[in-house]
C-alpha positions in Angstrom: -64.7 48.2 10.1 -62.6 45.1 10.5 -62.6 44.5 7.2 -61.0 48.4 6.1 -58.5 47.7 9.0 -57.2 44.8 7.8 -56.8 45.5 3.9 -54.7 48.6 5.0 -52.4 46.5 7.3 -51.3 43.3 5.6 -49.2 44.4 3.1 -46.1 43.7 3.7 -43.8 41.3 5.8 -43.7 43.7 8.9 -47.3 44.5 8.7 -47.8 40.6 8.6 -49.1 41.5 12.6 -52.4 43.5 10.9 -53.9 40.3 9.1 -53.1 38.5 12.6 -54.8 41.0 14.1 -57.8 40.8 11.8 -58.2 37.4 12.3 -58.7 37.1 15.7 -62.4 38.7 15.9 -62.8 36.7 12.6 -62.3 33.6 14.4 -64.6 34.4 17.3 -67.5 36.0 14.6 -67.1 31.9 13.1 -67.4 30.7 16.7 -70.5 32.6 17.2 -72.4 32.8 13.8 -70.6 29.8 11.6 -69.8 31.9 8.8 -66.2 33.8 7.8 -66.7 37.8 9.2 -65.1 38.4 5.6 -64.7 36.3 2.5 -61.1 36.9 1.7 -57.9 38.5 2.8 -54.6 40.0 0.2 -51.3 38.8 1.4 -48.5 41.3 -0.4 -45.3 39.3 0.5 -43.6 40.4 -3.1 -40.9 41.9 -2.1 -40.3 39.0 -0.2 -37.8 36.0 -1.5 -40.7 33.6 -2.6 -39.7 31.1 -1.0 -40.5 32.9 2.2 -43.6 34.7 1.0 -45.1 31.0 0.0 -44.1 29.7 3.7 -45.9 32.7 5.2 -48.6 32.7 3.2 -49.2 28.8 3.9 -49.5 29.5 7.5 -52.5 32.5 7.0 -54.1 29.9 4.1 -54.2 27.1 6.7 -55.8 29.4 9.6 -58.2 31.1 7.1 -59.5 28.2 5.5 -61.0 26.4 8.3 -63.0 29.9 8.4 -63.8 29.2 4.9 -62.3 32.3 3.9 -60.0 33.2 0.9 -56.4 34.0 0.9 -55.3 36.1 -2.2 -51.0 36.0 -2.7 -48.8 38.7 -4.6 -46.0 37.6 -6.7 -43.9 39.7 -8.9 -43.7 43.2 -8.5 -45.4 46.5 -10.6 -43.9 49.3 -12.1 -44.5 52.5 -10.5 -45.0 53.5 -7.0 -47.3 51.0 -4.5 -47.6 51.1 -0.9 -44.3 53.1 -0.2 -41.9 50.8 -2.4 -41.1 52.6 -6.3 -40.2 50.0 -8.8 -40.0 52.6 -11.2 -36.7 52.3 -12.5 -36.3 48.6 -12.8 -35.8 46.1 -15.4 -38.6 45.0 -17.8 -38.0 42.0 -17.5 -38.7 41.7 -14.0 -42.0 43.1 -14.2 -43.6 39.3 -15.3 -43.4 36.7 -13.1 -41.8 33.8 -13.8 -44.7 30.4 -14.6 -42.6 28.0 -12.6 -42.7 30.9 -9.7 -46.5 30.7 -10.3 -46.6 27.0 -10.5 -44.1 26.3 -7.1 -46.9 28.9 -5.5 -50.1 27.2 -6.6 -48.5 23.5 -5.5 -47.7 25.3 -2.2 -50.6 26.2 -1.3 -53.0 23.3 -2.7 -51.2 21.2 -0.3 -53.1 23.4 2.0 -56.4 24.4 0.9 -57.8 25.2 -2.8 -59.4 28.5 -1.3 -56.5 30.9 -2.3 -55.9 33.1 -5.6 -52.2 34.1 -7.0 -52.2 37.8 -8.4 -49.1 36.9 -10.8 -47.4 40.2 -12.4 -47.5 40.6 -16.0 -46.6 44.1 -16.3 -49.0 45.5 -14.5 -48.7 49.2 -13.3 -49.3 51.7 -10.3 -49.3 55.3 -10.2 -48.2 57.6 -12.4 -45.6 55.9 -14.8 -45.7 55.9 -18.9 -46.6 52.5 -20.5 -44.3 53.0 -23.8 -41.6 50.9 -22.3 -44.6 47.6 -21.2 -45.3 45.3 -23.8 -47.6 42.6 -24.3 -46.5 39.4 -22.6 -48.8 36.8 -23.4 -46.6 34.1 -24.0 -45.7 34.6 -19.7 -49.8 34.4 -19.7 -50.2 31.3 -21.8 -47.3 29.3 -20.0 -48.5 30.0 -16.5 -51.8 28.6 -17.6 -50.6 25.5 -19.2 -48.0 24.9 -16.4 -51.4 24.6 -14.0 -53.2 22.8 -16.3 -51.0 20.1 -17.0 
């Protein structure tokens, strides 16, 4: 039940009150029992500047992790239509995010805890769009990759 709740409310900066809501009976479930009442949380702050979707996201990492649950972080933003916001119409190259925007995230947040994931745009797509216009962007791929391995 909690789980459903909280996967509809988190997903963006004004709904930020719905994960916060979910984790209060998470925290008294790991009081009780010693074990997270879910593994892991999404945090859509995209359409945030990242600077402030990385501060916000730090906070929930830091209060989840010491339930030993995961925190999973947006960056970039799809073509198409997603949770009432239509990127339809926007540039290409603005559907791959940026490696040094994936690497500033991932340093962020392992200052905090290593119990987080970054779901990094590379052209992905929602809804009903055509796909002729996306190509293949490895190269974003292989330089976010190196960048964290380095």
């Amino acid at each position: 039940v909690y789980m459903w709740f909280c996967i509809l409310t988190m997903l963006q900066k004004n709904c930020c009150r719905g994960l916060t809501v979910c984790l209060m009976p998470a925290k008294k479930n790991f009081a009780e029992t010693g074990k997270p009442l879910f593994s892991s949380h999404m945090l859509d702050l995209s359409e945030e500047p990242l600077e402030e979707n990385i501060e916000i996201s730090k906070r929930y990492l830091k209060r989840m992790s010491k339930m030993g649950m995961t925190l999973e972080i947006e960056l970039g933003i799809t073509v198409g239509e997603e949770d009432g916001v239509d990127n339809s119409g926007v540039d290409n190259s603005l559907l791959y995010t940026q490696p040094e925007d994936v690497y500033y995230a991932y340093s962020e947040l392992s200052k905090v805890s290593p119990n987080f994931t970054i779901a990094a745009s590379f052209g992905n797509v929602h809804g009903a769009v055509s796909y002729t216009h996306l190509r293949a962007h490895e190269t974003s791929l292989h330089l976010v990759c190196r960048l964290l391995l380095e």
